[in-house]
C-alpha positions in Angstrom: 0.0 0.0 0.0 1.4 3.4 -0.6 2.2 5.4 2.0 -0.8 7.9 3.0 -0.9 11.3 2.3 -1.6 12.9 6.0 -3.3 15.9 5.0 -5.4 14.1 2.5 -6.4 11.2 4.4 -7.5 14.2 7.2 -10.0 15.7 4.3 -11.1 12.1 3.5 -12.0 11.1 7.7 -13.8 14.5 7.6 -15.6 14.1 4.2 -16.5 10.7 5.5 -18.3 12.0 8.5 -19.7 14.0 7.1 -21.7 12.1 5.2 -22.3 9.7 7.6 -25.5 9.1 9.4 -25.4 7.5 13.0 -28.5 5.7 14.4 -28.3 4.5 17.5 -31.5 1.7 18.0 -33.5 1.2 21.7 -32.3 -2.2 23.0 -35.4 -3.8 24.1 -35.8 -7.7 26.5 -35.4 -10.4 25.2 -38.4 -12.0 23.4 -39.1 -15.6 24.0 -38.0 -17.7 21.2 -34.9 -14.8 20.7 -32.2 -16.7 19.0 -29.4 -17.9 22.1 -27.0 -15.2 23.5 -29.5 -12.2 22.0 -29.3 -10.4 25.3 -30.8 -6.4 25.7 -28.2 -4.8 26.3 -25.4 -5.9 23.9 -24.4 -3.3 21.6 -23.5 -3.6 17.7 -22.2 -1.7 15.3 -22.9 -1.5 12.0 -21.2 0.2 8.8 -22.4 0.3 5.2 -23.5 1.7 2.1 -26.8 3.7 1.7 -26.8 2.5 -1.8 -28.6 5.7 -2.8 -31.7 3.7 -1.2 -33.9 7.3 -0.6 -34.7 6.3 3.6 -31.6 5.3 4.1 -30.2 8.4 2.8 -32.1 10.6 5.4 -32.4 8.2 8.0 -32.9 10.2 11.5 -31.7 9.1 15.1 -34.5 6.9 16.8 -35.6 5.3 13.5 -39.0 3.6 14.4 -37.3 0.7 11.9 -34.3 0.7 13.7 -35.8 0.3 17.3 -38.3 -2.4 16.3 -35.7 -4.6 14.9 -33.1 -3.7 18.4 -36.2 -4.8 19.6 -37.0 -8.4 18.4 -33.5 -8.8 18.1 -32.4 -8.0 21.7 -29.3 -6.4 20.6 -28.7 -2.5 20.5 -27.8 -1.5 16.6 -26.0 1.2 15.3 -26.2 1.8 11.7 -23.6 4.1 10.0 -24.4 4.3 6.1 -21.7 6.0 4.5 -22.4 6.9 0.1 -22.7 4.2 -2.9 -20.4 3.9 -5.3 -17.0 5.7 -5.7 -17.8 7.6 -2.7 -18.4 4.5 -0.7 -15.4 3.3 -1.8 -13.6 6.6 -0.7 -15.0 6.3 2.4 -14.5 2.5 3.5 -10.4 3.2 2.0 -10.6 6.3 4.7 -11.7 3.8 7.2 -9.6 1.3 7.0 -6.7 3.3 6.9 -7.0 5.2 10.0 -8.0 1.7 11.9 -11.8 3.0 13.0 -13.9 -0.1 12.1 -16.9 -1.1 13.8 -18.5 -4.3 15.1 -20.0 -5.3 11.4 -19.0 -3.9 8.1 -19.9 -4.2 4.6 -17.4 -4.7 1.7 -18.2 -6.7 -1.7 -15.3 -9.1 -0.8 -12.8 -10.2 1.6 -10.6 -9.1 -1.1 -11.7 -5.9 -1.8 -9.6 -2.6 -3.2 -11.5 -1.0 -0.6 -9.2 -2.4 1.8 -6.0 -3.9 -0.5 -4.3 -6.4 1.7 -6.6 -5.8 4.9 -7.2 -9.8 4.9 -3.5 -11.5 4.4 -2.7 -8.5 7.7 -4.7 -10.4 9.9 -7.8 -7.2 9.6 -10.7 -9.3 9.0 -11.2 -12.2 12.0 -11.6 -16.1 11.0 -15.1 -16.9 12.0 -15.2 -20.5 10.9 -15.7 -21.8 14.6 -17.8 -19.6 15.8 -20.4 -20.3 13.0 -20.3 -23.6 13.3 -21.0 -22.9 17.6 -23.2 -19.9 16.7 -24.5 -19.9 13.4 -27.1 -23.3 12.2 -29.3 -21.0 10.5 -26.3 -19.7 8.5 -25.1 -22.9 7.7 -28.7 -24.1 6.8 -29.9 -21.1 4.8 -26.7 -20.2 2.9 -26.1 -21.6 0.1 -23.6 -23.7 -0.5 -21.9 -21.8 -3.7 -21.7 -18.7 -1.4 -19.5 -20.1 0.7 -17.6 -21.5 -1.7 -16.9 -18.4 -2.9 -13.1 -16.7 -2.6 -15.5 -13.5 -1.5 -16.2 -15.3 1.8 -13.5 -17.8 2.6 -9.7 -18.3 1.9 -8.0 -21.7 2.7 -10.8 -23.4 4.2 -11.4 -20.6 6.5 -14.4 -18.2 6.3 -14.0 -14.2 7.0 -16.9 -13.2 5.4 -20.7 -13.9 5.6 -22.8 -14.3 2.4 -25.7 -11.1 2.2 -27.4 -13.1 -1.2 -29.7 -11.3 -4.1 -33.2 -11.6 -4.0 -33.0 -15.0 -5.9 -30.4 -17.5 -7.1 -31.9 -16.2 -10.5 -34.3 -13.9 -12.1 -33.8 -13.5 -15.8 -36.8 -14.7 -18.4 -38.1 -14.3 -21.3 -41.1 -11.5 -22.0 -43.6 -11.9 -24.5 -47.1 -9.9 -25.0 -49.6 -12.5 -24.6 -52.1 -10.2 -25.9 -50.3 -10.2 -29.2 -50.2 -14.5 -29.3 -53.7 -14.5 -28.5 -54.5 -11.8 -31.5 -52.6 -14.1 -33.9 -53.8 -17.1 -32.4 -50.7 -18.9 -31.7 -49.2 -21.2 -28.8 -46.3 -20.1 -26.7 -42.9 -20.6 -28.3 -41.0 -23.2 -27.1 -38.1 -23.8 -29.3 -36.1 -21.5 -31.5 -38.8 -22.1 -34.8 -41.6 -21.3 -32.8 -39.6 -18.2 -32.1 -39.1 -17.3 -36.2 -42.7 -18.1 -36.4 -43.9 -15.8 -33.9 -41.1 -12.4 -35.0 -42.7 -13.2 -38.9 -46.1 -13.1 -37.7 -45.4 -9.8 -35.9 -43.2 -8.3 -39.1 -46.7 -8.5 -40.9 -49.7 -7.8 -38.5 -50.0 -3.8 -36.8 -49.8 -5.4 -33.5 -50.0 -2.5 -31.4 -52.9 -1.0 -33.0 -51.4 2.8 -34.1 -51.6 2.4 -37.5 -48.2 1.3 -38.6 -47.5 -1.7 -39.8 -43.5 -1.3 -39.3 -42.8 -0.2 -35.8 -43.2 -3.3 -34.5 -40.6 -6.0 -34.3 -40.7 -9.6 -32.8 -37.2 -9.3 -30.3 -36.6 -5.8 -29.3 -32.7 -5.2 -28.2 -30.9 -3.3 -26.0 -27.6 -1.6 -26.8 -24.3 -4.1 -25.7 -26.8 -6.8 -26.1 -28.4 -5.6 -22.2 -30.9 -7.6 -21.8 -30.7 -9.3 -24.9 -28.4 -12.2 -24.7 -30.5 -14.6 -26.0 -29.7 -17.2 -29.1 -26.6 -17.8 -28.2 -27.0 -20.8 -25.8 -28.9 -22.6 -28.0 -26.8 -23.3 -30.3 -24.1 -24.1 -27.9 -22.2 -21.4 -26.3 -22.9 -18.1 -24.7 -20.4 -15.5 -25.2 -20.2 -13.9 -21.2 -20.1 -17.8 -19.8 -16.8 -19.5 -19.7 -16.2 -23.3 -21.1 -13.3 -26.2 -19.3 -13.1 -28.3 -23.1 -9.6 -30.2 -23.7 -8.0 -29.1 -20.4 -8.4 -25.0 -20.8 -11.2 -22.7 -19.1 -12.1 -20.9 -22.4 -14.6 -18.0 -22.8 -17.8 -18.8 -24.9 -17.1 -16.2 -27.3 -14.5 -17.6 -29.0 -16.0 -21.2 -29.3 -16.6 -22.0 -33.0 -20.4 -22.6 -32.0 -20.9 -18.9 -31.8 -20.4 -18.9 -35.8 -24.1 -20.3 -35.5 -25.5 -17.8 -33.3 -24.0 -15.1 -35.6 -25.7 -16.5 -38.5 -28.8 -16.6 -36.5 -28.9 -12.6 -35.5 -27.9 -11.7 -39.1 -31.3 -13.6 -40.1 -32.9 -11.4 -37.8 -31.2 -8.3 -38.6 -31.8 -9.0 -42.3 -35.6 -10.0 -42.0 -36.2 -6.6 -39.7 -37.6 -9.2 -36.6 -35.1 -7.2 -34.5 -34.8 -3.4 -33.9 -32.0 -1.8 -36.4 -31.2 0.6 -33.5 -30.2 -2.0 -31.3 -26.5 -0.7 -30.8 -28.0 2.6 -29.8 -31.1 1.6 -27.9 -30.2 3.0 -25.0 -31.8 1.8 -21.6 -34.9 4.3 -21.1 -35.5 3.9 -25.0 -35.4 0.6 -24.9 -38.3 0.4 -22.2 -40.0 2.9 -23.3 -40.0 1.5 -27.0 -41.7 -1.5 -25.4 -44.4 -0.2 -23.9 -44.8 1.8 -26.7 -45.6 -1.6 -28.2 -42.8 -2.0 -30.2 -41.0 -5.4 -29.2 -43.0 -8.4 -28.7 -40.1 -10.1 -26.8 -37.5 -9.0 -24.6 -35.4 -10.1 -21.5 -35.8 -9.0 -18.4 -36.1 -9.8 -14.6 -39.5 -11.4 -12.8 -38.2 -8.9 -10.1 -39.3 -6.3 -12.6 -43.1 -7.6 -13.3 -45.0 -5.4 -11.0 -42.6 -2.0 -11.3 -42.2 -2.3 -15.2 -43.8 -4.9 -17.5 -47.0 -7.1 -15.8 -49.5 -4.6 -15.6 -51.5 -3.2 -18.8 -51.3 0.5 -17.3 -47.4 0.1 -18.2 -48.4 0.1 -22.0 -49.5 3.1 -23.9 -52.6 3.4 -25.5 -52.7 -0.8 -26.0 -55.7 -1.6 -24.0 -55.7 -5.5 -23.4 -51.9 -5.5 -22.8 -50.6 -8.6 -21.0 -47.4 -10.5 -20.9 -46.2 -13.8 -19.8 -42.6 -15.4 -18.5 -41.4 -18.0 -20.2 -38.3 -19.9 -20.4 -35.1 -19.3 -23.1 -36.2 -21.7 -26.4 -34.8 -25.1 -27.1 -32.5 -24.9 -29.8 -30.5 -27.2 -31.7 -27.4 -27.7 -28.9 -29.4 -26.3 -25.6 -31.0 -23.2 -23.8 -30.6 -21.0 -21.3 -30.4 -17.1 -20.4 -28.4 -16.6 -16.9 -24.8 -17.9 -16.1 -25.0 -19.8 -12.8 -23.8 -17.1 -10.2 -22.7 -17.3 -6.3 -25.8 -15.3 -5.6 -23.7 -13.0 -3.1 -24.8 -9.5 -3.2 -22.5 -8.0 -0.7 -20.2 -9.7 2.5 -20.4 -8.7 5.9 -16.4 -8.9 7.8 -15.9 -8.9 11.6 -12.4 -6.9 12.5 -10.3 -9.3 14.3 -9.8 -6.6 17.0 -13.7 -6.6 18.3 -14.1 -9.3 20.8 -17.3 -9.7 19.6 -17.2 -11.5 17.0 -19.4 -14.3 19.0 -21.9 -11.9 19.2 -22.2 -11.1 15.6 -22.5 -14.2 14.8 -25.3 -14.7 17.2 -26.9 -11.9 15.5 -26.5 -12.7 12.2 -27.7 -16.1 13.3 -30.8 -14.8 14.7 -31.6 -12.5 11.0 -31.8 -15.4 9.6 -34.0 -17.2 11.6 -38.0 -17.7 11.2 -38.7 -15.2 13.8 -37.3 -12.6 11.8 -38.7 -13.1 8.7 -42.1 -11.2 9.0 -40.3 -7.8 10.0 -37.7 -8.3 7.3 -40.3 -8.7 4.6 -43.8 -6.4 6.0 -41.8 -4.5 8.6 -43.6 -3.4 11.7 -46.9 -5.2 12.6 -50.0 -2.5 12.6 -47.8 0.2 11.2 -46.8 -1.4 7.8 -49.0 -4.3 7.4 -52.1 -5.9 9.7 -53.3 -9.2 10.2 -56.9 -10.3 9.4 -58.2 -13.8 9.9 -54.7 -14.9 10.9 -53.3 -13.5 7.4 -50.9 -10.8 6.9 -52.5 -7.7 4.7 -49.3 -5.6 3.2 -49.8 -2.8 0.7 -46.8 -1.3 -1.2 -48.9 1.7 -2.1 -49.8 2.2 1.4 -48.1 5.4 2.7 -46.7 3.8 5.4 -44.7 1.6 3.2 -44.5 3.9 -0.3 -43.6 7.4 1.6 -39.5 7.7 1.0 -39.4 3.9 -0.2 -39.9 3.0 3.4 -40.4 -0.7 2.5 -36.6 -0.9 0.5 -35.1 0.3 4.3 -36.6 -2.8 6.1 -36.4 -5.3 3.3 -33.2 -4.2 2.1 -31.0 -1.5 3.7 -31.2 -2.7 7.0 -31.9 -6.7 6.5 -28.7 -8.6 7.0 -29.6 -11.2 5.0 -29.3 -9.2 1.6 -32.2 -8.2 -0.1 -35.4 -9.0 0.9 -37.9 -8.1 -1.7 -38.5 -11.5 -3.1 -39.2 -13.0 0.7 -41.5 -15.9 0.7 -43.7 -14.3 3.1 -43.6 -11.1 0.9 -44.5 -13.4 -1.7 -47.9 -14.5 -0.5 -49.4 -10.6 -0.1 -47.8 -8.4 -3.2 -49.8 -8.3 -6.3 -50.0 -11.1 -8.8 -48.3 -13.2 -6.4 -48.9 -16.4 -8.1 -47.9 -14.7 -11.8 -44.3 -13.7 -9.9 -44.0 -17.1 -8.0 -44.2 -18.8 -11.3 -42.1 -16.6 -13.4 -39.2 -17.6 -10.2 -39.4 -20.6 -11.2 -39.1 -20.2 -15.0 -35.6 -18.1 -14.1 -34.2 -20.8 -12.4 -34.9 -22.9 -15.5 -33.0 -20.7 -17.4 -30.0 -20.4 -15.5 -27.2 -21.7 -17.3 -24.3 -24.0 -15.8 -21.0 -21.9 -15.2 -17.4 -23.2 -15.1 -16.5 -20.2 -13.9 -18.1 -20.1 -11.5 -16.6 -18.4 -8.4 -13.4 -17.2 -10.4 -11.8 -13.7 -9.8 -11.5 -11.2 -12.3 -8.1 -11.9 -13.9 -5.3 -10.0 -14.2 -5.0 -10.1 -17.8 -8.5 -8.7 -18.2 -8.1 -5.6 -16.0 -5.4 -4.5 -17.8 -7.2 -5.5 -21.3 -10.6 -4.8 -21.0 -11.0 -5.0 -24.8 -10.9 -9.0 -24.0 -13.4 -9.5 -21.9 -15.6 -12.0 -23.0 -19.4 -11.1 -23.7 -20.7 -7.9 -25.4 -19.9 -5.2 -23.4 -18.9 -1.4 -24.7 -15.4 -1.7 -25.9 -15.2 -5.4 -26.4 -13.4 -7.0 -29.5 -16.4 -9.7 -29.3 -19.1 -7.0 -29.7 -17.2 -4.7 -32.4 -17.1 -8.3 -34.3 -21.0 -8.9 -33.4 -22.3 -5.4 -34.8 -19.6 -5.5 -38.5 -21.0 -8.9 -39.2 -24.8 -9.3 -38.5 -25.0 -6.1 -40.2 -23.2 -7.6 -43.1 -20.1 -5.2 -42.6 -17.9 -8.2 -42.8 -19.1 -11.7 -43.5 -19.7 -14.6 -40.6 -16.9 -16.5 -40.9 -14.2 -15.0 -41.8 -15.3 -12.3 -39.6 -15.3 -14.4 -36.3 -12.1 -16.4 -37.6 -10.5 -13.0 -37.5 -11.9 -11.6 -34.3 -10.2 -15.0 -32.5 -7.0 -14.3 -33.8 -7.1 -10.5 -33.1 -8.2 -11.9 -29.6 -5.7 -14.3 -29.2 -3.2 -11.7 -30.2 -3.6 -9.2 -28.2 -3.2 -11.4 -25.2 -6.2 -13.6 -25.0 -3.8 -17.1 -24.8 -2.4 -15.4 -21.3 -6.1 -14.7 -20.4 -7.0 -18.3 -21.2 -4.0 -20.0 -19.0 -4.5 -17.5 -16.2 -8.2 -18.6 -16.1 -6.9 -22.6 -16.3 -4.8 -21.9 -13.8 -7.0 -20.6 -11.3 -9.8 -23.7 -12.5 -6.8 -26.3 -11.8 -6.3 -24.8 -8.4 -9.7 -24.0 -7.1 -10.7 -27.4 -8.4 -7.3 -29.0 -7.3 -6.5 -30.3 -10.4 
């Protein structure tokens, strides 16, 4: 680490607090049925991001939020949210440098450049044994891939707990039912079905304004966002990564892509896709949909209530409704979401708080059944009521709505991660079954990963050009747009791109990636 700049590092410490917010919570008794060892009066302190979550921002001291879950957890919390992004970054570096950590703190690894070196110094503390004393409803509730993860653990030895994503997966497939039932087909299943449906929509004014040509059957975001779809089905998807003959190779330079290619330029060429999809930038893009202009596009199930499952959501196309299927069958497969770790942040214990225990204890009890109605409805008779034994909970409901109140107890301060795909949640928010469904269908599209759980490599922070899939900048996606457009053609096109990739460094990208599979796996 270089050494630090005094004067600077004193502007940082005062930035920092000053965009900190202390709140100190009411410890309460303990409640029967309190997880062991959640005692009143035990204090914890707790530092993370706000996330530009709107109540978090202006949280206030004596949070109502904040006290009810000191409350039912029987410790006394302290929540210090410092910014989001490079500010939060700024801040935690700050932190860490001048030695001030708290009781519980939030990084997105144990290996973080928010804190370079912090966990081969000895910062963060092993807490193997103590969850294995302290923690069952970690070890129960946690997936497996999480701790798995070199986020979390090191050597066998775990200094970070797992806060996971709403789900393990939540990617689908959109499609305006209202426009299948109008042309009187089935839903598509495989990749013909698909060509069926984008020809039908190329002829028929589906959204009802009068022209026939602003519609198209797969609307596409710019970089492919959203989009990534006919790839894995015909064998390889350009963001996954592949272990064939002894090397971890990325998908886009598999000679099954030269299939996909073909595929888009058919597309492209038979207008079933939009031709601004290198410039359809994100609010375009959703607001060319519910314009009516896409019949099918990729999104999350997360998203159906806020964005695409109600007919409100689409302008003047009274009738609108859409459905979640899964990614089409095609010749060598299907699939829309790279298997992930599911780990949206990790919480680290400095190894000089004695304790650690109770963290754990805490973290043990957040999990736990108890807590799951306050981490998903928030505070009985103030956010939601029961009637006939039921829970009744109403987004729109000021209580809830007023400053996103319902994203600070289901997400800001829930230790588990985020909470706004809770079971319990589940069974009250709109559409419920619709959503529980289209969970379902995302896990079916989820796509094995070889990768899964590897670092970002070297080579590729210092190349971004070469990083697989379609992002801005990308070799892989300068080659995409020349050829389906018919700049170039297919193969010589893609034959080209793998030897510019390969040039430029991509071999060293490829043996840095089978070296870390060989040693992860222990090969």
């Amino acid at each position: 680490m270089r050494p630090i700049n005094r004067k600077r590092l004193t502007a940082y410490v005062s930035l920092a607090a000053s965009a900190t917010v202390l709140v100190a919570g009411c410890g309460g008794k303990e409640k029967p049925g309190n997880a062991e060892g959640a005692a009143g009066s035990k204090d914890l302190h707790i530092l993370l991001s706000h996330s530009n979550a709107k109540y978090a921002m202006q949280v206030k001291e004596g949070d109502r939020y904040i006290q009810e879950l000191s409350k039912q957890s029987g410790y006394n919390l302290k929540f210090e949210f410092l910014g989001h992004g490079n500010d939060f970054t700024q801040q935690m570096t700050v932190r860490f440098a001048s030695g001030d950590l708290p009781d519980l703190i939030r990084t997105d690894s144990i290996n973080s450049t928010m804190h370079p070196g912090a966990l081969d110094k000895g910062v963060f503390q092993d807490l193997t044994p103590l969850i294995e004393k302290y923690g069952p409803n970690l070890k129960k509730k946690i997936p497996k891939e999480a701790w798995e993860s070199p986020r979390v653990s090191k050597d066998g030895k775990i200094y970070g707990i797992p806060a996971l994503s709403a789900l393990p997966a939540s990617r689908v497939v959109y499609i305006r039912q209202d426009w299948l039932d109008k042309l009187g087909m089935q839903q598509p299943k495989t990749v013909d079905d698909y060509l069926k449906f984008f020809e039908a929509v190329k002829k028929e004014d589906m959204n009802g304004n009068g022209d026939p040509n602003d519609e198209y059957g797969f609307y596409v975001r710019e970089n492919l966002i959203y989009s990534n779809l006919f790839f894995q089905e015909f064998g390889a998807d350009p963001g996954a990564w592949y272990w064939k003959n002894g090397k971890l190779e990325p998908g886009m330079i598999q000679p099954e892509i030269k299939d996909s290619l073909k595929f888009w330029k058919d597309l492209y060429d038979k207008g079933y896709i939009n031709p601004n999809l290198f410039t359809n930038k994100s609010a375009d893009w959703e607001a060319g949909i519910k314009q009516g202009k896409g019949g099918v596009w990729i999104h999350d199930v997360t998203n159906y209530n806020s964005n695409w499952g109600l007919p409100e959501f689409y302008v003047n196309q009274k009738g609108a409704k859409v459905s979640m299927l899964e990614a089409p069958q095609g010749p060598k497969g299907k699939g829309l979401s790279v298997q992930g770790d599911q780990i949206y942040f990790v919480w680290t214990v400095p190894t000089q708080k004695k304790n650690a225990e109770e963290v754990i204890k805490f973290l043990n009890w957040a999990w736990s059944d108890e807590a799951d109605p306050f981490f998903a409805l928030g505070i009985k008779d103030y956010n939601y009521k029961e009637e006939g034994g039921k829970p009744k909970w109403d987004l729109n409901e000021p209580a809830n709505k007023e400053n996103d109140a319902s994203v600070f107890y289901q997400l800001s301060i829930n230790p588990r991660g985020d909470g706004r795909m809770g079971s319990k949640l589940l069974d009250v928010i709109p559409n419920s079954e619709a959503i529980k469904a289209g969970i379902k269908t995302a896990a079916a599209n989820v796509v094995p990963n070889d990768a899964l759980h590897m670092p970002t490599l070297e080579n590729l922070k210092t190349h971004p050009e070469l990083v697989p899939g379609t992002g801005a900048g990308t070799l892989f996606l300068d080659m995409f747009a020349k050829v389906i457009t018919g700049k170039e053609p297919v193969d010589s096109g893609f034959d080209n791109f793998v030897k510019e990739w390969r040039r430029r460094g991509g071999d060293d990208v490829i043996k840095e990636a089978t070296d870390w599979y060989n040693g992860f796996h222990k090969k």
